[in-house]
FIVEXTI-920846 format. One record per residue (C-alpha): x negated, y negated, z negated. Coordinates in steps of 0.25 Angstrom, whole numbers. Layout:
+-------+-------+-------+
|    c1 |    c2 |    c3 |
+-------+-------+-------+
|     X |     Y |     Z |
...
+-------+-------+-------+
END
This chain:
+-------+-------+-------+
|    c1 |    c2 |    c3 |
+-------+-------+-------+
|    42 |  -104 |    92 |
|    40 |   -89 |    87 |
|    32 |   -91 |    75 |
|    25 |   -78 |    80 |
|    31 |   -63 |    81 |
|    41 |   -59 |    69 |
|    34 |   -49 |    59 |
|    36 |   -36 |    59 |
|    46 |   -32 |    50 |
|    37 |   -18 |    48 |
|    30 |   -28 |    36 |
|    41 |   -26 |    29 |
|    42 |   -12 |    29 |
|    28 |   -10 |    26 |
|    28 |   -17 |    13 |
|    42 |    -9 |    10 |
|    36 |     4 |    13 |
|    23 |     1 |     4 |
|    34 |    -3 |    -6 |
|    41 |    12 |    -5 |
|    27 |    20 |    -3 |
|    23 |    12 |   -17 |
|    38 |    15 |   -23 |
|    36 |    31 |   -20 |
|    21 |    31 |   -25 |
|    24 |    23 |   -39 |
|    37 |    33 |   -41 |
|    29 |    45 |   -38 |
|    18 |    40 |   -46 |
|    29 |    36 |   -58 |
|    33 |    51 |   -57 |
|    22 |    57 |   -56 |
|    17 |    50 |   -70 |
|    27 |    52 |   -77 |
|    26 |    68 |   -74 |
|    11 |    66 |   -76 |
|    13 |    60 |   -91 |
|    25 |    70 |   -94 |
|    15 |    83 |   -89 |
|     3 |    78 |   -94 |
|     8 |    77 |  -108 |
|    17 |    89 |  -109 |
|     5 |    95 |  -104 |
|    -3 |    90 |  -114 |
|     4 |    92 |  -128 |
|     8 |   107 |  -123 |
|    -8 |   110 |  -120 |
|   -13 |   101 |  -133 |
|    -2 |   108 |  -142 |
|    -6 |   122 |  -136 |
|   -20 |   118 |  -137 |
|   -18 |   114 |  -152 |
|   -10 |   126 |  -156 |
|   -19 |   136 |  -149 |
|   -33 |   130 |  -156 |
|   -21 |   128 |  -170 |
|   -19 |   144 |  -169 |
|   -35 |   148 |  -166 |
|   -40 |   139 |  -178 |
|   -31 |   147 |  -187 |
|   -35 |   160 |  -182 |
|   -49 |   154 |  -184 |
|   -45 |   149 |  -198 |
|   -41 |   164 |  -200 |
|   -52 |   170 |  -197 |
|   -63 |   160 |  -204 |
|   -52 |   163 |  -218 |
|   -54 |   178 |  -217 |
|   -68 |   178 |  -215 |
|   -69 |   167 |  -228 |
|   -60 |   177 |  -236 |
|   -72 |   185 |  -241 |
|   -79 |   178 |  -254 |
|   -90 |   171 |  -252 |
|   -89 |   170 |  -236 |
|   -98 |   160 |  -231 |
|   -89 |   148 |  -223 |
|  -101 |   142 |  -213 |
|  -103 |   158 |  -211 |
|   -92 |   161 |  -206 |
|   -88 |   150 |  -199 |
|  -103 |   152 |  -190 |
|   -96 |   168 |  -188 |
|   -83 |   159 |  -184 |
|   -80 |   160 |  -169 |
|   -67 |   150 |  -166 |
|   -55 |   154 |  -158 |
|   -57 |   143 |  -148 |
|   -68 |   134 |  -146 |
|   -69 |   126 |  -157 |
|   -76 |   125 |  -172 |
|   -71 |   127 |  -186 |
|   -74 |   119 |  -198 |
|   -70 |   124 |  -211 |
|   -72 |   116 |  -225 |
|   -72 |   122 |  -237 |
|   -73 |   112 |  -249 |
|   -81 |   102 |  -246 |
|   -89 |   109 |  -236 |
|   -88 |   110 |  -221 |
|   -92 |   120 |  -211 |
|   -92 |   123 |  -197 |
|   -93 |   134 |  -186 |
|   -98 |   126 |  -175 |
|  -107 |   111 |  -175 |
|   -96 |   104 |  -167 |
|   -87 |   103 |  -177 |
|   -87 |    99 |  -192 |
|   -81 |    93 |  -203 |
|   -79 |    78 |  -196 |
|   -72 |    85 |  -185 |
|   -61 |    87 |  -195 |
|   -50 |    76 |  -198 |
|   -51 |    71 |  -212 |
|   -36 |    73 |  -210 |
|   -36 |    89 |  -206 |
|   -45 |    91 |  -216 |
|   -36 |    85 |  -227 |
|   -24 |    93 |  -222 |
|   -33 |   105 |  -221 |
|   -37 |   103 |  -235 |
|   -23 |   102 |  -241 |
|   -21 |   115 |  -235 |
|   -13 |   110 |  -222 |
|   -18 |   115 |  -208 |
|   -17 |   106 |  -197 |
|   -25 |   101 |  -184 |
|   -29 |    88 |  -177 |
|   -34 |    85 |  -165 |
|   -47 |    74 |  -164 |
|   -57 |    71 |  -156 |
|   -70 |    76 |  -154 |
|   -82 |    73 |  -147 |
|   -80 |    81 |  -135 |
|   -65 |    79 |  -136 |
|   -53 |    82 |  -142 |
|   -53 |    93 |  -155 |
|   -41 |    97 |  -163 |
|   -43 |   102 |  -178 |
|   -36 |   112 |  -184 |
|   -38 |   114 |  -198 |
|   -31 |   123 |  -209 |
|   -35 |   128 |  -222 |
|   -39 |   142 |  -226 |
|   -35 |   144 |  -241 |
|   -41 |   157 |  -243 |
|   -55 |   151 |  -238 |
|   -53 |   138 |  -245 |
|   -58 |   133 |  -233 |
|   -52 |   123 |  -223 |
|   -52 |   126 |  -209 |
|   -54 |   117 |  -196 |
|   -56 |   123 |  -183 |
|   -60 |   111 |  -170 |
|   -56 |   113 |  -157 |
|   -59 |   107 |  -143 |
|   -48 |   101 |  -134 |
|   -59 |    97 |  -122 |
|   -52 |   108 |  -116 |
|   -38 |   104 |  -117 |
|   -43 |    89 |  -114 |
|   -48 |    95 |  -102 |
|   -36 |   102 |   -95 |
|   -28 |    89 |  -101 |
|   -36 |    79 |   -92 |
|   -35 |    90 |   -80 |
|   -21 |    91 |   -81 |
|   -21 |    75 |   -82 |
|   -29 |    75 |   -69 |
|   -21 |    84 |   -63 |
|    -8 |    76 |   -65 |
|   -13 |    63 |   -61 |
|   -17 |    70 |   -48 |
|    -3 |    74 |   -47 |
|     1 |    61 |   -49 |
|    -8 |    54 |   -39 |
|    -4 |    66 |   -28 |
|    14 |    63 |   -32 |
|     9 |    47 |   -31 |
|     3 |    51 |   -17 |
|    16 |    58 |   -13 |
|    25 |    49 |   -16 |
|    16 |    37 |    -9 |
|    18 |    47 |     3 |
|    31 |    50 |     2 |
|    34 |    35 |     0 |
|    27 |    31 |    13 |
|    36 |    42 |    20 |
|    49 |    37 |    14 |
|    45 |    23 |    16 |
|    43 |    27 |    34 |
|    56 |    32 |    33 |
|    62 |    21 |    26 |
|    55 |     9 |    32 |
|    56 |    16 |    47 |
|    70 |     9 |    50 |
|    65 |    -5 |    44 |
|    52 |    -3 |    53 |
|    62 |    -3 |    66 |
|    69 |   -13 |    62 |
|    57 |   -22 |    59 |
|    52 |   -17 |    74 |
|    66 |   -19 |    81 |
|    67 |   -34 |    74 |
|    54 |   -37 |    78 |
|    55 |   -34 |    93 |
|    68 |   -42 |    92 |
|    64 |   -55 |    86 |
|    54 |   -53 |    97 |
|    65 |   -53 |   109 |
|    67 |   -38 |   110 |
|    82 |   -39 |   109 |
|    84 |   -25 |   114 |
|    77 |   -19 |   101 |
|    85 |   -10 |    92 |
|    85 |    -1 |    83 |
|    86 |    14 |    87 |
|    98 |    23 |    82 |
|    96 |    28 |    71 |
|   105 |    43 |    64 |
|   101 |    37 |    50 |
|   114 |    33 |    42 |
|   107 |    26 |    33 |
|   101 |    17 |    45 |
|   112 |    18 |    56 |
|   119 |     5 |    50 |
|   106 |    -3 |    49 |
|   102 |     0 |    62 |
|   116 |    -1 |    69 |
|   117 |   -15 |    64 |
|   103 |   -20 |    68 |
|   108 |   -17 |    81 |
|   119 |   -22 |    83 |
|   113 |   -35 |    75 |
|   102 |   -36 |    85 |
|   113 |   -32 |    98 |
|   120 |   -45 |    93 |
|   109 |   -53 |    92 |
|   104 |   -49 |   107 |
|   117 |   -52 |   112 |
|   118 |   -65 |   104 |
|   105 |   -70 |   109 |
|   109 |   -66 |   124 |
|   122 |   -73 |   123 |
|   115 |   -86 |   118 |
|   104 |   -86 |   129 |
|   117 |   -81 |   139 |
|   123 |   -94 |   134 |
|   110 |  -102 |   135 |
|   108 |   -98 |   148 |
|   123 |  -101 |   153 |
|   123 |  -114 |   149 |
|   111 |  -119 |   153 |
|   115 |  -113 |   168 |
|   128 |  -120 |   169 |
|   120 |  -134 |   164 |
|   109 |  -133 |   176 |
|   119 |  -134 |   185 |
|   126 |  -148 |   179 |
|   113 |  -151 |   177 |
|   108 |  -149 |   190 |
|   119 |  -159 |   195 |
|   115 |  -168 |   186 |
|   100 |  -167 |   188 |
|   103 |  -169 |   205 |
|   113 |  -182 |   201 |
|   104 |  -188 |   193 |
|    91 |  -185 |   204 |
|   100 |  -192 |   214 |
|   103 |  -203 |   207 |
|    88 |  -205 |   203 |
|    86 |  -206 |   219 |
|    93 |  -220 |   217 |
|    86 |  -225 |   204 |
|    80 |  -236 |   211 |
|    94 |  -241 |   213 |
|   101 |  -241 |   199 |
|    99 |  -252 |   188 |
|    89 |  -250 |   176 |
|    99 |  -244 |   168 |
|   103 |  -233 |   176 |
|    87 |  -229 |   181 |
|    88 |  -229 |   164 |
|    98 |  -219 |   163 |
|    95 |  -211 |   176 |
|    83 |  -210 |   169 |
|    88 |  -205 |   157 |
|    97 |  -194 |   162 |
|    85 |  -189 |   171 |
|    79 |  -187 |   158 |
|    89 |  -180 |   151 |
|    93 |  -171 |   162 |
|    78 |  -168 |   164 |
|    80 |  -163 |   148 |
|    92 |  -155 |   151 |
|    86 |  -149 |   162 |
|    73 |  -144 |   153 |
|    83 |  -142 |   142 |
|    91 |  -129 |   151 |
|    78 |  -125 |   157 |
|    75 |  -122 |   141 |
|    87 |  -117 |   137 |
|    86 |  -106 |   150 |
|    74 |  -102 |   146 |
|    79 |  -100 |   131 |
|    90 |   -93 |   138 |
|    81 |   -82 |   144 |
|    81 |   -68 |   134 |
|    70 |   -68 |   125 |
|    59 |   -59 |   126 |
|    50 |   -52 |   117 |
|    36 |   -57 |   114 |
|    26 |   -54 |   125 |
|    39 |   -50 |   134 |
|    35 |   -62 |   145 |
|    30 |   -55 |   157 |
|    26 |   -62 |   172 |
|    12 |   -64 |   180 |
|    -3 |   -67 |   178 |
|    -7 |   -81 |   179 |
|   -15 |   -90 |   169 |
|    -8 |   -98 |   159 |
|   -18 |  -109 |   161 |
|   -15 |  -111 |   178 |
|     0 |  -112 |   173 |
|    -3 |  -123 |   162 |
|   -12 |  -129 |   172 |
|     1 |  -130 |   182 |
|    10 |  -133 |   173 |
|     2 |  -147 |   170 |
|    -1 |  -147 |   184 |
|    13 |  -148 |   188 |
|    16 |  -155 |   175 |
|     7 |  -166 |   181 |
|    -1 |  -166 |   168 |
|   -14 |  -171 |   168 |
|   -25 |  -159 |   172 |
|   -33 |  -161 |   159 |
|   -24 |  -158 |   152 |
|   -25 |  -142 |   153 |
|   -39 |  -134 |   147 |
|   -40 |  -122 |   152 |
|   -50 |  -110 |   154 |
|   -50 |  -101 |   167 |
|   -37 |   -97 |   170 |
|   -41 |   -83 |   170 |
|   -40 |   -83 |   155 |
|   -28 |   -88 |   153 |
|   -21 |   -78 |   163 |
|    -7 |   -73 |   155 |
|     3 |   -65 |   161 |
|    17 |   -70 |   159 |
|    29 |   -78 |   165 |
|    23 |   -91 |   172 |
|    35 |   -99 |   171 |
|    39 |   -97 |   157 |
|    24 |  -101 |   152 |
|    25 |  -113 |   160 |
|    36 |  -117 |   155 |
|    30 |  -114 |   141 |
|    19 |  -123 |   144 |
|    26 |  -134 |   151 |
|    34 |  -135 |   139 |
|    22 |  -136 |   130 |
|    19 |  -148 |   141 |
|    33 |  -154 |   139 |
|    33 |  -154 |   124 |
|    20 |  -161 |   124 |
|    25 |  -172 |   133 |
|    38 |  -173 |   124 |
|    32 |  -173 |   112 |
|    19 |  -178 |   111 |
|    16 |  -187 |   124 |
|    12 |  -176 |   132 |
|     1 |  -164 |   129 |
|   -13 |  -168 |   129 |
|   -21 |  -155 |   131 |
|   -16 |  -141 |   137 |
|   -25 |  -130 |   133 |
|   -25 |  -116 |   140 |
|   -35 |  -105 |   134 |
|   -36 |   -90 |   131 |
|   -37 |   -87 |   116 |
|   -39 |   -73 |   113 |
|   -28 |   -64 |   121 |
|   -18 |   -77 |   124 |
|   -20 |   -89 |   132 |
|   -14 |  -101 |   125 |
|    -9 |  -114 |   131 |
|    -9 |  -125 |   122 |
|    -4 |  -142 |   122 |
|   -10 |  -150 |   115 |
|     0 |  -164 |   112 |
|    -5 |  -178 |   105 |
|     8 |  -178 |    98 |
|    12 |  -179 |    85 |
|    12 |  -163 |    82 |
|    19 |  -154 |    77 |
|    21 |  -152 |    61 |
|    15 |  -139 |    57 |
|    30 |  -136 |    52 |
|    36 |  -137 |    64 |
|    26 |  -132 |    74 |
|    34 |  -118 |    74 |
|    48 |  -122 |    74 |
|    45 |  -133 |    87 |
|    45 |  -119 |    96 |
|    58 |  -116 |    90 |
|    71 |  -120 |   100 |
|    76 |  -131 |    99 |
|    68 |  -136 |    90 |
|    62 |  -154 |    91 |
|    53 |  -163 |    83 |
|    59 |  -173 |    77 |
|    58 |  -183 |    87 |
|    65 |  -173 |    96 |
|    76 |  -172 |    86 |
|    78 |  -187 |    86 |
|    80 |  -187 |   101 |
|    68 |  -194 |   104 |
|    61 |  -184 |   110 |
|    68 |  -176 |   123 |
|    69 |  -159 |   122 |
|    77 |  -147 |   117 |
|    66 |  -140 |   108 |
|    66 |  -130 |   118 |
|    53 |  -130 |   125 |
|    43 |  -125 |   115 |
|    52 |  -115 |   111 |
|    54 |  -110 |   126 |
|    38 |  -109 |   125 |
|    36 |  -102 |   114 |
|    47 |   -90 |   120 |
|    38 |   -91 |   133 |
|    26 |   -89 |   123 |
|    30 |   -77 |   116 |
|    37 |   -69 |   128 |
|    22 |   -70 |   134 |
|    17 |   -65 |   121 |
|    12 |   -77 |   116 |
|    16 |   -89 |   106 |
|    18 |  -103 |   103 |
|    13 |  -113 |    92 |
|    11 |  -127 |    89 |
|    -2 |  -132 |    81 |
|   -10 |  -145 |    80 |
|   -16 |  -151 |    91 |
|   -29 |  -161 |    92 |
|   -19 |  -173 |    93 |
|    -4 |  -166 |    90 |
|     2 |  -153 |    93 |
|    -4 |  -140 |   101 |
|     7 |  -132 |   108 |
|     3 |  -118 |   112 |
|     6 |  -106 |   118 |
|     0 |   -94 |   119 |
|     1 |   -80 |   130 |
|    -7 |   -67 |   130 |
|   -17 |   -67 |   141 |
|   -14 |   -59 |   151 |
|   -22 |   -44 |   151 |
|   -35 |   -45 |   162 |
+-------+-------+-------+
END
């Protein structure tokens, strides 16, 4: 039996190109980082020391100025630092022995560093940066000698902070937009590369299904030509192989109708005269009508396996309903009537080839009989958009392990393999092909008492 239709290799692909789209996404994201980092912090030293240089050289101008202004005698310090205007937007806190003033109120002594202010006193000049409440502030103090006065000017970096975080945003954007690209760019790359293995996943698929003539179309790529030239040839051999086979099959099994034929009317002749022959010999007359009645089935199957497959769905033929043709078959069969449940036959109406669903349901029938005394319930019903036909046995089942591989040829039970039971594992093979070439499937599952055989076949469009 076909387990079902053979997925399609396009999975495969799909994960594959999720695979490359995220491959060029976290490389362009890498890039893109690092270029980030490497601009954002060469940008930021050269704007900070800019920054600090530039507020380094006002606060001495500044200093400058407050000295030549406290050169005169007597000059008053909290005087002149009220006349004091800053270069830049800041304040200026001057110490002169152990007092401190200031030319603004957002600044005074504890905004200066114990440290700057020891360095300032020892007659060193320096600057540091700290923090402040509205942000960062950089102190730059130095000494005026002449003045005997220590000078500290505070300055704002908000500003700078502020054209820092909007150059950070700006790169991240650039980031995120370069990530984006190369996501795009992936997805591109990935439909080009991923395209062949896409028509190789189709052409396999409609293969597997039957399609023998399916290839794959000529391609001027150098890089494929090899790949595509060998599928070919691979599936051309494989074609020719499977032809060859069911060539062989079919051979064979013509040249053994006609042996058999003769046998079958010798053997018919002499059962004309099985009143006159001894025990023994009605035993064995017996015996071979059996076996050649086997032999017979036996090359019926092995013509029908012969026949070229054909893809799912491929079956065509008339309009009739499945259920008059089950009711038939078991008519004909001379199976009891109450055996078949069926609805109106109007809704089992399929469209397809009448004689090869009989056959699918008579060996449904035959396996019952061979297998588990005969079936004891024969359901016909429309389910959804497929009639299905199922037999139900009081047998002693199928193992749930087994119950795919009994639809595979050649393939017996146990008892079967013994010898004990008769049949080639043919037959339920044979009707799981008819089932699929109409569309439809086979499966084996528990019955009420022991195995249900089904098969299924779209209903036919109103």
């Amino acid at each position: 039996m076909r387990a079902g239709p053979v997925s399609r290799a396009g999975l495969v692909p799909r994960r594959l190109r999720a695979r490359i789209v995220t491959g060029f996404a976290a490389g362009a994201l890498l890039v893109s980082a690092v270029l980030v980092a490497t601009t954002f912090a060469l940008a930021r030293s050269y704007l900070v020391d800019q920054r600090e240089q530039s507020l380094v050289r006002e606060a001495y101008a500044d200093a400058n100025l407050l000295r030549s202004r406290l050169s005169g005698a007597g000059a008053d310090v909290s005087a002149q630092l009220g006349d004091l205007v800053p270069s830049v937007a800041g304040d200026v806190v001057v110490r002169r022995g152990d007092a401190w003033y200031s030319s603004g109120l957002d600044a005074d002594a504890r905004d200066v560093p114990p440290a700057l202010a020891q360095l300032v006193a020892d007659g060193s000049a320096g600057s540091v940066r700290v923090a402040g409440p509205s942000g960062p502030r950089l102190v730059v103090g130095l000494p005026i000698a002449e003045a005997g006065v220590d000078f500290f000017e505070v300055s704002e970096l908000s500003e700078l902070e502020q054209v820092l975080r909007t150059l950070t945003t700006v790169l991240a954007a650039g980031a995120a937009a370069a990530t984006t690209a190369g996501a795009l760019f992936g997805w591109w790359a990935s439909r080009r590369v991923v395209q062949p293995l896409d028509e190789v996943g189709a052409v396999a698929t409609r293969i597997s299904g039957g399609e023998l003539t399916s290839r794959l179309p000529a391609t001027t790529d150098p890089d494929l030509v090899g790949i595509v030239g060998s599928f070919n040839s691979m599936v051309d051999t494989l074609a020719e192989r499977l032809e060859r086979d069911a060539r062989f099959v079919g051979d064979v099994s013509h040249e053994l109708r006609s042996p058999l034929t003769s046998l079958v009317t010798s053997v018919e002749v002499m059962a004309t005269r099985r009143g006159d022959m001894p025990a023994r010999s009605q035993q064995a007359l017996a015996l071979v009508e059996g076996e050649l009645d086997r032999f017979r089935h036996m090359l019926d199957d092995l013509l029908e396996l012969a026949r070229p497959d054909q893809p799912p769905g491929a079956a065509a033929g008339s309009r009739f309903s499945l259920g008059a043709l089950v009711r038939e078959v078991l008519l004909r069969a001379g199976r009891p009537a109450g055996l078949l449940h069926t609805g109106p036959d109007a809704q089992t109406v399929v469209v397809g080839d009448k004689l090869r669903l009989e056959r699918a349901v008579t060996n449904l029938l035959q396996n019952a009989d061979r297998h588990a005394g005969g079936p004891t319930r024969v359901d016909v019903s429309r389910t959804g958009g497929t009639v299905v036909v199922t037999v139900e046995d009081a047998g002693p089942g199928v193992p749930a392990a087994d119950r795919v591989r009994v639809f595979e040829r050649f393939a017996r039970g146990p008892a079967a393999t013994r010898g004990s039971l008769p049949g080639a594992g043919l037959g339920l093979a044979i009707t799981a092909d008819i089932a699929a070439q109409h569309g439809g499937t086979a499966w084996c599952s528990d019955g009420p008492a022991g195995a249900r055989f089904s098969i299924s076949v779209p209903c036919a469009d109103p």
